[in-house]
C-alpha positions in Angstrom: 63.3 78.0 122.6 59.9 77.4 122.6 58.1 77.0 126.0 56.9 74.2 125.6 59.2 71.8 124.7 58.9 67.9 123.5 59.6 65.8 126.4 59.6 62.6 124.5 62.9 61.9 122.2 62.6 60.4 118.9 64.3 57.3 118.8 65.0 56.9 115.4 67.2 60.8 115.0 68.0 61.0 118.6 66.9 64.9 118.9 64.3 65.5 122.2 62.2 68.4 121.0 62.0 69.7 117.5 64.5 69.2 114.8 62.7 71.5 112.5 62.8 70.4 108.7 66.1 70.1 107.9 68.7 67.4 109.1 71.8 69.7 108.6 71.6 73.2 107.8 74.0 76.1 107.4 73.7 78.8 109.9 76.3 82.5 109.2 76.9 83.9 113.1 78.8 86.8 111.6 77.3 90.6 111.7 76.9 91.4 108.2 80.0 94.0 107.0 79.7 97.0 106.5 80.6 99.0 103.1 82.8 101.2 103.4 84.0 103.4 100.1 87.6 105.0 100.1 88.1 107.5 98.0 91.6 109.0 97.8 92.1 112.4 95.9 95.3 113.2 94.7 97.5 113.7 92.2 101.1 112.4 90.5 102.8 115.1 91.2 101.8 115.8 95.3 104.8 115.8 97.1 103.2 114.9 99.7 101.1 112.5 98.7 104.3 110.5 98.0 105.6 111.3 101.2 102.2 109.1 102.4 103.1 106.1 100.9 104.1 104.1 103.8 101.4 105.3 106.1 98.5 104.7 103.3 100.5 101.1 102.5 100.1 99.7 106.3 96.7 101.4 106.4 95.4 99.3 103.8 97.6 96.3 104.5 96.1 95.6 108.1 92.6 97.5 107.4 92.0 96.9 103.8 89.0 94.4 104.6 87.0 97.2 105.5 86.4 99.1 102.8 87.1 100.3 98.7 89.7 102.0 97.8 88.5 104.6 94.6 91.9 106.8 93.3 90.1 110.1 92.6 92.9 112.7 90.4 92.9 116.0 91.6 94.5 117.8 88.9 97.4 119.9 90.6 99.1 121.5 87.8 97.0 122.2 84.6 100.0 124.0 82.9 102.2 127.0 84.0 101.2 130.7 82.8 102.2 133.8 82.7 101.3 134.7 86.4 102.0 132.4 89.8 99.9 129.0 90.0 100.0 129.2 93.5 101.2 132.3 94.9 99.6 131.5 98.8 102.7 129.2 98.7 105.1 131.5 96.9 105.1 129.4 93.9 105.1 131.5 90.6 107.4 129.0 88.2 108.9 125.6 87.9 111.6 126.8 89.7 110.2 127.4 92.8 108.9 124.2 93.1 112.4 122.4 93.8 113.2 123.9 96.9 109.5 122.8 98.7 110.2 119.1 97.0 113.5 118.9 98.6 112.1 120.0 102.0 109.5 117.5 101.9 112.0 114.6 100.9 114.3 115.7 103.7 111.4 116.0 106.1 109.7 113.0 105.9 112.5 110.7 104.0 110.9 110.0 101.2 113.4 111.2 98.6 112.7 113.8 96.3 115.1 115.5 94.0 113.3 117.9 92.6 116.5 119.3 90.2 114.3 118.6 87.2 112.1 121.8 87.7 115.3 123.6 86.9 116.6 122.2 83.7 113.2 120.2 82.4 110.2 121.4 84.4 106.5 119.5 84.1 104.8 121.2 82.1 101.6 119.7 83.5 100.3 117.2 85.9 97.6 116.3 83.2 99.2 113.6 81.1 100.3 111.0 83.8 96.9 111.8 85.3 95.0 110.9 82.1 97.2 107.7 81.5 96.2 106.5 84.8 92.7 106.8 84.0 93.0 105.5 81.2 94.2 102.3 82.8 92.1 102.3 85.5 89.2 101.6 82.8 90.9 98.3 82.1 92.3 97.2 85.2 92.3 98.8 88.9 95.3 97.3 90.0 97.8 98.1 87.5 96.2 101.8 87.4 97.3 101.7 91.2 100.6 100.3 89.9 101.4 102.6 87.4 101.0 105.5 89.9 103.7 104.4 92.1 105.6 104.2 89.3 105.2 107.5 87.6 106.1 108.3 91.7 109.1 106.8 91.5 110.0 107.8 88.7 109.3 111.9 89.4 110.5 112.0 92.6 113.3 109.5 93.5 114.3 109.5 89.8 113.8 113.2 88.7 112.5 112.0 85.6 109.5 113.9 83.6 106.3 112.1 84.0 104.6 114.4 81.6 106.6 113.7 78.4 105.4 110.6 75.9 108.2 108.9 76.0 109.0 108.6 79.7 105.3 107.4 79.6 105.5 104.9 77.4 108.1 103.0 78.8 106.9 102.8 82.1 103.1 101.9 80.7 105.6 99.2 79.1 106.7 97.6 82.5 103.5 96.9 83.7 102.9 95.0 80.4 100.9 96.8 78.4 100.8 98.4 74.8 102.5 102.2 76.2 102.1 103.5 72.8 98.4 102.7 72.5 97.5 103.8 75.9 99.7 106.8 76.0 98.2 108.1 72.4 94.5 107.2 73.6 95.1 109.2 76.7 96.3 112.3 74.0 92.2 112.1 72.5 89.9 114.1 73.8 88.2 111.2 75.4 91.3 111.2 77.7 90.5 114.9 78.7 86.7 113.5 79.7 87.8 110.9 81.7 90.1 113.5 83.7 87.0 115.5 83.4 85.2 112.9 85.2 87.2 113.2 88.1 87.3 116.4 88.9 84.0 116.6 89.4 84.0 114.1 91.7 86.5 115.5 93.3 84.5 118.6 94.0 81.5 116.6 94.9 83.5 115.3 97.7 84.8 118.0 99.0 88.2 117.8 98.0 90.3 121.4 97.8 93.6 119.7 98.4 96.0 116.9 98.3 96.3 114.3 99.6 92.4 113.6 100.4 90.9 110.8 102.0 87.5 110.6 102.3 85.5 107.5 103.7 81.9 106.9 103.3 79.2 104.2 105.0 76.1 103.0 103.8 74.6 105.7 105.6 76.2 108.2 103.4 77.9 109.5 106.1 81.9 110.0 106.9 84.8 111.2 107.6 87.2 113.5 105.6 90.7 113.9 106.3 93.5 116.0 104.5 97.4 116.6 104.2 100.0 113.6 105.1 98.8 112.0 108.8 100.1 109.2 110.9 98.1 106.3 110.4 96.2 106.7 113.8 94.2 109.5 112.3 92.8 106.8 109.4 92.3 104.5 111.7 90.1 106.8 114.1 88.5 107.6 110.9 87.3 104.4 109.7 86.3 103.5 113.5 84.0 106.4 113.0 82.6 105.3 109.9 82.2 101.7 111.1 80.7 103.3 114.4 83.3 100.7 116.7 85.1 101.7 119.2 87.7 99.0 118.4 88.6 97.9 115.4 91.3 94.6 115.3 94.3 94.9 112.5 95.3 92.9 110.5 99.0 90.8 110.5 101.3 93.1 108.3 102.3 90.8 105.5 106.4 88.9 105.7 108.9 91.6 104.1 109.2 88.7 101.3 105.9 89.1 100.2 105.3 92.5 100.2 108.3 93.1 98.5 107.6 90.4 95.4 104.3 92.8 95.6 106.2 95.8 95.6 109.3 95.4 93.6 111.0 98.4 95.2 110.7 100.1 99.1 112.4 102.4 100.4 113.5 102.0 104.0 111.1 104.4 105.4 108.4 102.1 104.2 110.1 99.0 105.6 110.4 101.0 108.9 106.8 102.2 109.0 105.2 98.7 108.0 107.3 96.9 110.6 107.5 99.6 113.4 111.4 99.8 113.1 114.3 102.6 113.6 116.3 103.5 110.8 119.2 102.0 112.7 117.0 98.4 113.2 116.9 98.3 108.9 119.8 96.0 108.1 119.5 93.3 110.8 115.7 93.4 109.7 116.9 92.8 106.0 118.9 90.0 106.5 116.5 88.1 109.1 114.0 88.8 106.5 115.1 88.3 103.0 117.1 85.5 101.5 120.7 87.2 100.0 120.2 86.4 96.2 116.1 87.9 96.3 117.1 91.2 96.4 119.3 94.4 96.1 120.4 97.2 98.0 120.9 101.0 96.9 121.2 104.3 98.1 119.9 107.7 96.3 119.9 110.5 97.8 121.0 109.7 101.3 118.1 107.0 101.7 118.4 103.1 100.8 116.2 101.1 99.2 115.4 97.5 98.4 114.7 96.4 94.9 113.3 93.0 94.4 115.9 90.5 92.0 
């Protein structure tokens, strides 16, 4: 306010003092946002990176205004060999790999079955890896879509995600030429793309999965690895944002995130909504309309697909 101020009011625009030059002008009270990048290293095949799903949903659900989310492939299984690809963990061939899946789907109630590394083993964690990026070139959001269904598909489903025509048809179901993508994902240029990653990956920091690594526009932030609650991300990005409180957003109604969605299990219904396993039916029906969905079980866990 300047100190010395009109004390005559003009008649004609009824202001006392000075009404600068414009009659009506726009004025933005808000702090401008900050940036924050997301990048989350992983891979189609990370058991526990699956096991993540409904944390990482609600993370992004009620926090997503804050920053970017950049899917980074790790590249966990390259192919198997003629020694152990991981013998810290006691894992020396496809075989050993169905007992830790099971564990981890038993654990955290995601389900896994795992059988598949028995009778027809991945070969390689490569080719869904590649299709995905080769996607993501075209369109972010359906990259992010065919993940969780190459997910689904691998661990709920025990199907192989590395073989062509397993990929194919799900690269169909988003709506999208599978063939095409799958073969252009078989070129070399595929390979680069992949390439791409990695290196990223390392320049990151990134030695395991799952990996989430924020970033400000100070180029500094916060890494955090493995399979956390979602308290750890959110102390994370409080860090990054330098706040010591940060307001979440409304989770979204059950109906919409599940027209988003097409399938949940109940463990992501019960982490979204802060429920109890036993709370899952009564939340259903309050919920959803009868004829808008359908219920199933696999192994031991239900889930909701969308009708």
């Amino acid at each position: 306010m300047n100190s010395k101020n009109n004390m005559m009011c003009d008649l004609e625009t009824g202001v006392c003092g000075s009404a600068g030059d414009e009659d009506m002008e726009m004025i933005d009270f808000n702090q401008p946002k900050k940036a924050i990048e997301l990048y989350y290293v992983t891979d189609p095949i990370c058991s526990h990176c699956w096991a993540l799903e409904p944390v990482l949903r609600r993370f992004e659900e009620q926090y997503g205004d804050h920053f970017t989310v950049h899917t980074v492939m790790g590249g966990l299984l390259e192919k198997w060999g003629d020694g152990p690809v991981d013998p810290a963990n006691g894992i020396g061939q496809p075989s050993d790999v169905a007992g830790h899946w099971r564990e981890v789907g038993e654990y955290t109630r995601m389900p896994i079955d795992g059988s598949l590394w028995y009778d027809n083993p991945i070969h390689s964690s490569y080719p869904p890896s590649i299709v995905f990026k080769v996607i993501q070139k075209q369109n972010e959001a359906l990259a992010r879509v065919f993940l969780r269904r190459v997910r689904e598909a691998v661990f709920a489903f025990n199907q192989n995600i590395a073989e062509h025509s397993i990929l194919v048809d799900i690269v169909n179901k988003l709506g999208l030429d599978g063939e095409a993508i799958v073969k252009e994902a078989e070129q070399p240029s595929g390979q680069q793309l992949l390439n791409e990653d990695f290196v990223l990956a390392a320049k990151l920091g990134a030695r395991g999965f799952p990996t989430i690594i924020m970033i400000n526009e100070e180029n500094k932030g916060v890494k955090i690895v493995g399979s956390r609650p979602l308290e750890y991300y959110v102390a994370g990005l409080k860090q990054v944002l330098d706040s010591s409180t940060l307001q979440p957003g409304q989770q979204p109604a059950l109906s919409s995130l599940l027209e988003k969605e097409k399938l949940l299990f109940s463990k992501e219904i019960e982490v979204m909504y802060d429920l109890e396993k036993t709370e899952i039916n009564e939340f259903i029906k309050k919920e959803l309309t009868a004829n808008s969905y359908q219920v199933k079980e696999i192994l031991g866990e239900t889930y909701f697909v969308k009708q």
